[in-house]
VEXMIDO-997750 format. One record per residue: residue number from 1; residue in one letter; x, y, z negated of N, C-alpha, C in turn. Coordinates in pm, whole numbers, plus 50000, padded with zeros to 5 digits. Layout:
N
+-----+----+-------+--------+-------+--------+---------+-------+-------+--------+-------+
:   i : aa : neast : nnorth :   nup : caeast : canorth :  caup : ceast : cnorth :   cup :
+-----+----+-------+--------+-------+--------+---------+-------+-------+--------+-------+
: NUM :  A :     X :      Y :     Z :      X :       Y :     Z :     X :      Y :     Z :
...
+-----+----+-------+--------+-------+--------+---------+-------+-------+--------+-------+
# end
This chain:
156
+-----+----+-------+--------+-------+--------+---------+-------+-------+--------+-------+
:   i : aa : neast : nnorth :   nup : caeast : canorth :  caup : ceast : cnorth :   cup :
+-----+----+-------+--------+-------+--------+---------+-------+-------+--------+-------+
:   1 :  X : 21569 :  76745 : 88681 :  21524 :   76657 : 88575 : 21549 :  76725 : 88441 :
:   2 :  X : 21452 :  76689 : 88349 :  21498 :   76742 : 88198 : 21542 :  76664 : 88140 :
:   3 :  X : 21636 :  76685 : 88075 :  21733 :   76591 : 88031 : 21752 :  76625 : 87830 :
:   4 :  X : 21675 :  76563 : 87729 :  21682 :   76547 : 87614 : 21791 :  76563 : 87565 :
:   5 :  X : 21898 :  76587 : 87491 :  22060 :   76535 : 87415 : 21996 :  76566 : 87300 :
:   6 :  X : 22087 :  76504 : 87212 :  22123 :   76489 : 87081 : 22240 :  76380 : 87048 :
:   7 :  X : 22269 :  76429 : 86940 :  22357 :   76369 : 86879 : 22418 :  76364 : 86722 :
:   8 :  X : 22488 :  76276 : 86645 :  22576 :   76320 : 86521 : 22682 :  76387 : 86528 :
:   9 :  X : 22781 :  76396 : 86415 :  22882 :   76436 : 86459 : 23030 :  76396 : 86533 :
:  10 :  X : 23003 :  76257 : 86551 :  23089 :   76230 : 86600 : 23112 :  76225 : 86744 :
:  11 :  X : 22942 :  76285 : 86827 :  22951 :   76316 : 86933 : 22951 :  76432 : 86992 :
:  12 :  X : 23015 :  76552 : 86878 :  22995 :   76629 : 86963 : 23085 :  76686 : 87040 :
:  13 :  X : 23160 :  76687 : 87048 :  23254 :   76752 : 87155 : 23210 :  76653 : 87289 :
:  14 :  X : 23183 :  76526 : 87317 :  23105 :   76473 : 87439 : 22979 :  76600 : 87444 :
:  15 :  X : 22905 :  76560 : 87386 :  22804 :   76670 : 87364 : 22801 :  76817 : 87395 :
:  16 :  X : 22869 :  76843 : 87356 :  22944 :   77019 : 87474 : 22949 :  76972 : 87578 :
:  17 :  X : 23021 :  76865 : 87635 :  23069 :   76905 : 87749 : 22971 :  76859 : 87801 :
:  18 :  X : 22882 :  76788 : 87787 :  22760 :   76704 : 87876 : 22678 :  76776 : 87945 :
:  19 :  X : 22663 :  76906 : 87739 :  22551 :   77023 : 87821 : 22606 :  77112 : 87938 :
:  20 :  X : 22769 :  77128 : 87945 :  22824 :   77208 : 88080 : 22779 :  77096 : 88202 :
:  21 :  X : 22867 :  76966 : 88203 :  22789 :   76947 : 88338 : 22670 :  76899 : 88347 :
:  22 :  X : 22578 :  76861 : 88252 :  22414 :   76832 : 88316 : 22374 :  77010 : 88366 :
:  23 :  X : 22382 :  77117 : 88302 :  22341 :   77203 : 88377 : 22381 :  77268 : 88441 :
:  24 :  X : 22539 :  77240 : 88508 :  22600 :   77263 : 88627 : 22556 :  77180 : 88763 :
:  25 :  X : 22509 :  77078 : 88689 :  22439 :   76958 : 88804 : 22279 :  77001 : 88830 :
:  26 :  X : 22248 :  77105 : 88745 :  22115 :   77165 : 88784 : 22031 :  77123 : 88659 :
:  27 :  X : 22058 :  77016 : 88587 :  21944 :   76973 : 88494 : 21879 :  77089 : 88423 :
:  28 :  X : 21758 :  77025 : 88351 :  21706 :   77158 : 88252 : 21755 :  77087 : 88108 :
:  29 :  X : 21829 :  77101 : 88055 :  21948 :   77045 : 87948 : 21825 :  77116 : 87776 :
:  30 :  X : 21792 :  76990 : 87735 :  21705 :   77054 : 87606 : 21815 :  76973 : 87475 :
:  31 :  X : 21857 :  77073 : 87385 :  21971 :   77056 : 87285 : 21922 :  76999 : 87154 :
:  32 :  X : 21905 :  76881 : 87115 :  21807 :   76874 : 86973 : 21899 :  76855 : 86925 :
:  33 :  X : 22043 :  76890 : 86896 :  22108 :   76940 : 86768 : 22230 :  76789 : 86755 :
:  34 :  X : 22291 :  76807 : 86652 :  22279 :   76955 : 86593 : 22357 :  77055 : 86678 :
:  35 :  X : 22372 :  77185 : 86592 :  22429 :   77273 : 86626 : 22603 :  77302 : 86611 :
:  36 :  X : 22620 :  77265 : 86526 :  22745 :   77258 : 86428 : 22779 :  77159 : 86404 :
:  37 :  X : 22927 :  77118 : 86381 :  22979 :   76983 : 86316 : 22982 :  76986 : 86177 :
:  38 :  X : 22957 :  76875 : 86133 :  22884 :   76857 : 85988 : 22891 :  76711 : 85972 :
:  39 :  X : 22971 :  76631 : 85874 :  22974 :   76518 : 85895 : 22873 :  76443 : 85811 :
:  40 :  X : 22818 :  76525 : 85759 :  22687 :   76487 : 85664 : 22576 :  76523 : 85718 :
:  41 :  X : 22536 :  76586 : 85833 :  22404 :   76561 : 85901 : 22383 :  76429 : 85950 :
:  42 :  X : 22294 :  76432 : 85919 :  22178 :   76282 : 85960 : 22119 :  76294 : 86084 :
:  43 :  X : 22197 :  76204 : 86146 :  22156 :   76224 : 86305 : 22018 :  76143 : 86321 :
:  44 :  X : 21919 :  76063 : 86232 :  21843 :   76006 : 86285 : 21730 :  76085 : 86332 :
:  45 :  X : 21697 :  76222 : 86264 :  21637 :   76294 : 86308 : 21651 :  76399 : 86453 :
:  46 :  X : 21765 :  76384 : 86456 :  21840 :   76466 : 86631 : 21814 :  76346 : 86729 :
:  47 :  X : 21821 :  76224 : 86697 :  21787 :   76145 : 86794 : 21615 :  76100 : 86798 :
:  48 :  X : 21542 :  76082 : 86688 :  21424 :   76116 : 86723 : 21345 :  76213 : 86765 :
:  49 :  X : 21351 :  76306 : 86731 :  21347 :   76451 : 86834 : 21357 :  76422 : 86937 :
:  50 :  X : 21459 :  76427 : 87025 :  21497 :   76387 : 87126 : 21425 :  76274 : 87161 :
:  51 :  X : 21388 :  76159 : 87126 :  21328 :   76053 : 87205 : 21143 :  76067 : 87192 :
:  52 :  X : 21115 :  76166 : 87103 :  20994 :   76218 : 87125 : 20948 :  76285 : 87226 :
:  53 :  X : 21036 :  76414 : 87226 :  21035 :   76488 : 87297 : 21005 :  76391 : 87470 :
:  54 :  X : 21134 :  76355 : 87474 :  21093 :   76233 : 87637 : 20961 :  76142 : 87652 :
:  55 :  X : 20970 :  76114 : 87562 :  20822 :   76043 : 87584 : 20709 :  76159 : 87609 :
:  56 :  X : 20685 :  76228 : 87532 :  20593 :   76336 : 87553 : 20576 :  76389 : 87669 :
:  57 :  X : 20730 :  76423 : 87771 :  20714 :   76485 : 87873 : 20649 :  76334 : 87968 :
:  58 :  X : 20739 :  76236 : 87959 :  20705 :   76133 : 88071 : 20557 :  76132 : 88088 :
:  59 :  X : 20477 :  76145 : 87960 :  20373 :   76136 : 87961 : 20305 :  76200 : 88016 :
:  60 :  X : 20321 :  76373 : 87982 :  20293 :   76452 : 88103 : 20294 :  76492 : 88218 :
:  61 :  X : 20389 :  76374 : 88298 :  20412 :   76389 : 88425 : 20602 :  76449 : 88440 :
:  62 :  X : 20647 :  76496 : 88325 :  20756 :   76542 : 88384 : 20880 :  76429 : 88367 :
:  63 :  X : 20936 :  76471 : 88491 :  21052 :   76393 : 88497 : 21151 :  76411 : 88420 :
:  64 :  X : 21200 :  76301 : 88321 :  21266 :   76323 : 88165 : 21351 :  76261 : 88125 :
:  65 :  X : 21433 :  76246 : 88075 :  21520 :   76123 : 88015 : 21610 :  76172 : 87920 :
:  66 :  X : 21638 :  76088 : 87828 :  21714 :   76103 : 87727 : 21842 :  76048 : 87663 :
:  67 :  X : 21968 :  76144 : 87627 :  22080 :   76094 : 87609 : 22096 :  76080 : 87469 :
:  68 :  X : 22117 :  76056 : 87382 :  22224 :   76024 : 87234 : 22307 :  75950 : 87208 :
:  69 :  X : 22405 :  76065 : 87160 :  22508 :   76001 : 87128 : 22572 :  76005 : 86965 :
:  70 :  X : 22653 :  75924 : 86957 :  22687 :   75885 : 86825 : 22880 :  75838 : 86853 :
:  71 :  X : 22909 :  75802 : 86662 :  23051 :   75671 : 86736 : 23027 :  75621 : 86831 :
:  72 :  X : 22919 :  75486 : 86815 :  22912 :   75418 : 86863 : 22798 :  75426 : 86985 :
:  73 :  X : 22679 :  75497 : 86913 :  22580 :   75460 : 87003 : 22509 :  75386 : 86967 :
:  74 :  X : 22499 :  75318 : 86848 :  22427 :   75191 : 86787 : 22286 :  75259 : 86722 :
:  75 :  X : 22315 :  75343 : 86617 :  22284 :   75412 : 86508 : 22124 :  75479 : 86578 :
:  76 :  X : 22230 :  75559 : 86686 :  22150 :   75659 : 86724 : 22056 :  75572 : 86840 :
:  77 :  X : 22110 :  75487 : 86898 :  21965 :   75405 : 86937 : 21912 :  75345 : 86885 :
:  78 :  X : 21892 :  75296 : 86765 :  21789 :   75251 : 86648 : 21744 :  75320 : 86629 :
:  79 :  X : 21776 :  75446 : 86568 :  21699 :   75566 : 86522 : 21586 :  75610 : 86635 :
:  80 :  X : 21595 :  75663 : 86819 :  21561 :   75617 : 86889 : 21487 :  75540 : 86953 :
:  81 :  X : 21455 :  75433 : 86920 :  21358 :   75291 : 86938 : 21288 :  75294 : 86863 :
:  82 :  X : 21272 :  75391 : 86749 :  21174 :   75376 : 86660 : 21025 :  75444 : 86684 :
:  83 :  X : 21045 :  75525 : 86801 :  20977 :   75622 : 86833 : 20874 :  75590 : 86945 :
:  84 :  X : 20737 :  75526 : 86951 :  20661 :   75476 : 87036 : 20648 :  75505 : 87164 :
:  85 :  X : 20700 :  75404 : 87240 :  20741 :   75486 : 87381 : 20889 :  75465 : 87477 :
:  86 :  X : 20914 :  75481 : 87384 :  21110 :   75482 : 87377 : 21154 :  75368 : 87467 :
:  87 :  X : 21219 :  75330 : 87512 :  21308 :   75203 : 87565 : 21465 :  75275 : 87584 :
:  88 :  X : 21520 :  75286 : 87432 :  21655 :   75330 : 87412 : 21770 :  75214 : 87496 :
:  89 :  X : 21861 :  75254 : 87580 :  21971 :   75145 : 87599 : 22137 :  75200 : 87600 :
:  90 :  X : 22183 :  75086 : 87463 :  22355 :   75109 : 87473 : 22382 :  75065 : 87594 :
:  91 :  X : 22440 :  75164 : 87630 :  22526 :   75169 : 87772 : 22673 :  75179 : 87709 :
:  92 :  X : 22792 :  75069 : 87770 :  22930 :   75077 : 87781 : 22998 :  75132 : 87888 :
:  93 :  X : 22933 :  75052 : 88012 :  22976 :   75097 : 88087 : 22890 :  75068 : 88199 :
:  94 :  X : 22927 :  75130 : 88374 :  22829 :   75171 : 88417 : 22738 :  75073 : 88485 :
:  95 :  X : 22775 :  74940 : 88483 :  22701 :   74809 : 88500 : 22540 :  74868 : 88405 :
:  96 :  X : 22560 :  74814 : 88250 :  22493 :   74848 : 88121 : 22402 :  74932 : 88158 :
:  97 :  X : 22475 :  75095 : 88250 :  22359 :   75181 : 88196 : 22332 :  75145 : 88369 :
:  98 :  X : 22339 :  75138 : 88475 :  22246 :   75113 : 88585 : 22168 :  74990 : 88564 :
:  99 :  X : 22215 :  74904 : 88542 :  22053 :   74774 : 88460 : 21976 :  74802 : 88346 :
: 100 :  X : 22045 :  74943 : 88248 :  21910 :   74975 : 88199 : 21784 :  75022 : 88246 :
: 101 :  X : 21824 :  75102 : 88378 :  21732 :   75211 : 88431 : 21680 :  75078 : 88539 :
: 102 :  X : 21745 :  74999 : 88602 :  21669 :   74903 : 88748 : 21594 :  74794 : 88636 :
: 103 :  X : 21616 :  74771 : 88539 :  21537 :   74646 : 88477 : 21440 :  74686 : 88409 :
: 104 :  X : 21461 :  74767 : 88309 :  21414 :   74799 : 88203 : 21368 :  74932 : 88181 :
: 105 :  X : 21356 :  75014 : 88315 :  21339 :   75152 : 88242 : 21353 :  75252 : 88149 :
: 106 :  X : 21502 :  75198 : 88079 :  21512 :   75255 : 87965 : 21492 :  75425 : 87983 :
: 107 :  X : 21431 :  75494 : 87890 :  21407 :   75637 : 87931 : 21513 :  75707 : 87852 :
: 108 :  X : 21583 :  75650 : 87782 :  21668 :   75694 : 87692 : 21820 :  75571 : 87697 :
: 109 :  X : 21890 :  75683 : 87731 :  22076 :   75631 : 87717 : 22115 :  75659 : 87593 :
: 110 :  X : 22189 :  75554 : 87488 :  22318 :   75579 : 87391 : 22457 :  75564 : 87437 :
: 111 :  X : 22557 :  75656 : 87390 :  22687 :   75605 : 87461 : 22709 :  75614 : 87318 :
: 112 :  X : 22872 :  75564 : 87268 :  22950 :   75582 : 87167 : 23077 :  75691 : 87222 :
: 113 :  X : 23081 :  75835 : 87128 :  23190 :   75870 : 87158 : 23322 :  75826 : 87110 :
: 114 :  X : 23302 :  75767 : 87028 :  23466 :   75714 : 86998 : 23540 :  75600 : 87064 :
: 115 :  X : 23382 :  75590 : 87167 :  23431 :   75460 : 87260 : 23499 :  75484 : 87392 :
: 116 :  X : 23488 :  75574 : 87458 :  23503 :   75636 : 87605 : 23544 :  75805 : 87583 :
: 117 :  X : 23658 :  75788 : 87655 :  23681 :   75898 : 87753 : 23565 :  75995 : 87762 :
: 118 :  X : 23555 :  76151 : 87739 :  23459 :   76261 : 87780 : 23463 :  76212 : 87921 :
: 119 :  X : 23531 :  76168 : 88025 :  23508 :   76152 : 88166 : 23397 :  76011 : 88200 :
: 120 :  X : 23486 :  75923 : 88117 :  23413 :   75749 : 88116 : 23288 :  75800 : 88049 :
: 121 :  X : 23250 :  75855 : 87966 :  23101 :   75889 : 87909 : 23036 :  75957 : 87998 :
: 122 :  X : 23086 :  76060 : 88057 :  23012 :   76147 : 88131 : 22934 :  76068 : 88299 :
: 123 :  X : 23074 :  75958 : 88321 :  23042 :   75890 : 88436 : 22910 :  75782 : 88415 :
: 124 :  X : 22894 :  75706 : 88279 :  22799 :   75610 : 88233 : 22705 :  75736 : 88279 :
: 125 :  X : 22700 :  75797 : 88190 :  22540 :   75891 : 88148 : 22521 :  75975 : 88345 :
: 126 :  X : 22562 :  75980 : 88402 :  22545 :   75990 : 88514 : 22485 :  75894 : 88621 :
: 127 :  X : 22554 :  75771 : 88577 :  22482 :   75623 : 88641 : 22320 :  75621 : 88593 :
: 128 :  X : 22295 :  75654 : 88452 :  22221 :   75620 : 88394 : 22122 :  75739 : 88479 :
: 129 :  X : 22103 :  75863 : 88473 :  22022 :   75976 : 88530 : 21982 :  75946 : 88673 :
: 130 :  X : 22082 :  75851 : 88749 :  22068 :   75864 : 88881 : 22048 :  75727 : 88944 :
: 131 :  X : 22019 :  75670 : 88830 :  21950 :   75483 : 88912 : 21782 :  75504 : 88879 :
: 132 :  X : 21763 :  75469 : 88983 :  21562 :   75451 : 88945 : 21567 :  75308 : 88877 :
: 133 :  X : 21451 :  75318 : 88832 :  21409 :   75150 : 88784 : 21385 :  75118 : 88952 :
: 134 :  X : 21346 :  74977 : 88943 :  21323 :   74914 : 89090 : 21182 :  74863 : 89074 :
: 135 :  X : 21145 :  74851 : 88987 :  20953 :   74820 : 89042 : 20915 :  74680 : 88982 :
: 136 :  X : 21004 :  74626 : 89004 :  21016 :   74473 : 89058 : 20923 :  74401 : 88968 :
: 137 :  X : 20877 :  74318 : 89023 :  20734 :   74233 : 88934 : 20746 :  74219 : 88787 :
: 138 :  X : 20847 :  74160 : 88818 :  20912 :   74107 : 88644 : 20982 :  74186 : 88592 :
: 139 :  X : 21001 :  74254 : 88621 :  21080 :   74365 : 88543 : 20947 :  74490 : 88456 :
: 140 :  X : 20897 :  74468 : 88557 :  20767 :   74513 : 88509 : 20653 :  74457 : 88399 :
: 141 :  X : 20635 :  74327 : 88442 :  20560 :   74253 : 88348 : 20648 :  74232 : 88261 :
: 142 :  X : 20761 :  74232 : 88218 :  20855 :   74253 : 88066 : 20826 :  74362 : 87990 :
: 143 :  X : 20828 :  74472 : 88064 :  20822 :   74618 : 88019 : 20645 :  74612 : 87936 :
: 144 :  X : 20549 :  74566 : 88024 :  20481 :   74563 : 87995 : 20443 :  74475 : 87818 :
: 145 :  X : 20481 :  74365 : 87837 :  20501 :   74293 : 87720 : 20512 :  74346 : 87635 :
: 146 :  X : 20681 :  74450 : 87652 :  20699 :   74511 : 87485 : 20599 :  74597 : 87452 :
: 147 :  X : 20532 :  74647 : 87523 :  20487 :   74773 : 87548 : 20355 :  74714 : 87479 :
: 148 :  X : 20223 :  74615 : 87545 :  20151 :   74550 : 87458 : 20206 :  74512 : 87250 :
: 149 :  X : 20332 :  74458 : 87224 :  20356 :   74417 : 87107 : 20399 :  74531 : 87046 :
: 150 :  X : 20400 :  74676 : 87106 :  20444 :   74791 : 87040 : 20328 :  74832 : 86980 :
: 151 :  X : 20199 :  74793 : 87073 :  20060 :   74848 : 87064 : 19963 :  74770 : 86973 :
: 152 :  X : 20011 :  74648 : 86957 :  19908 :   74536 : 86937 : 19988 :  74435 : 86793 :
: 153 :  X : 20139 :  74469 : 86809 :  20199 :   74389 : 86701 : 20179 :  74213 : 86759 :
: 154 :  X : 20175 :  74166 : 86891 :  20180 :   74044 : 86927 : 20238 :  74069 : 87100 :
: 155 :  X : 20289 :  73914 : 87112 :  20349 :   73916 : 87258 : 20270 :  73842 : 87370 :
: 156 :  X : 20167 :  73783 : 87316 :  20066 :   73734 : 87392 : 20004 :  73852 : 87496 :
+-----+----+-------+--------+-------+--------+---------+-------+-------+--------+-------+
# end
């Protein structure tokens, strides 16, 4: 799977270590930054990148998903959701991020690093890569919904 990251600075040391094990776990690990710690980079652009980027591939057929992280995780999934396509989800813990992926398809995970453990983060964002959505009628016709009012600006 290709797997998007980004993040601010308060995630990056999660962020190192994510890119060791997603591509010890085989992923194809794509880095949208930053590069450096910098407490004045503006992560909204590392996380849109990143949630472009996923959409683009899903679209093309490839199998994709996307992580950002932040403190919290808030920030950087707003920034995230802004991006047509997107279904960003704060994940706490690993309840959160396996009902993002079985309900909602979220294609994109936020964790907070100042919230969890490099291990407790690494374990969410793992739940999250490795639950399918489930199909399920309604879970579907929801998805669909936003997906019409993303397109159309109504929920009808």
């Amino acid at each position: 799977m290709r797997v998007h990251l980004a993040t601010d600075h308060a995630g990056m040391e999660l962020s190192a270590n994510l890119l060791s094990h997603l591509t010890a776990a085989g992923h194809d690990v794509v880095d949208h930054g930053p590069s450096s710690f910098d407490p004045e980079d503006d992560y909204p652009s590392f996380c849109i990148n990143a949630a472009e980027a996923v959409v683009a591939d899903r679209a093309a057929g490839v199998d994709a998903l996307g992580i950002v992280l932040g403190g919290s995780g808030n920030g950087e999934q707003i920034a995230a959701n802004k991006v047509h396509g997107a279904r960003a989800a704060l994940a706490w813990n690993l309840d959160t991020a396996r009902l993002a992926r079985q309900h909602n398809d979220a294609n994109l995970v936020a964790v907070g690093g100042r919230q969890h453990s490099v291990q407790e983060a690494t374990e969410i964002i793992d739940a999250f890569l490795t639950e399918p959505f489930s199909g399920a009628e309604r879970h579907s016709r929801r998805i669909a919904q936003i997906a019409h009012f993303e397109e159309t600006g109504s929920v009808a």
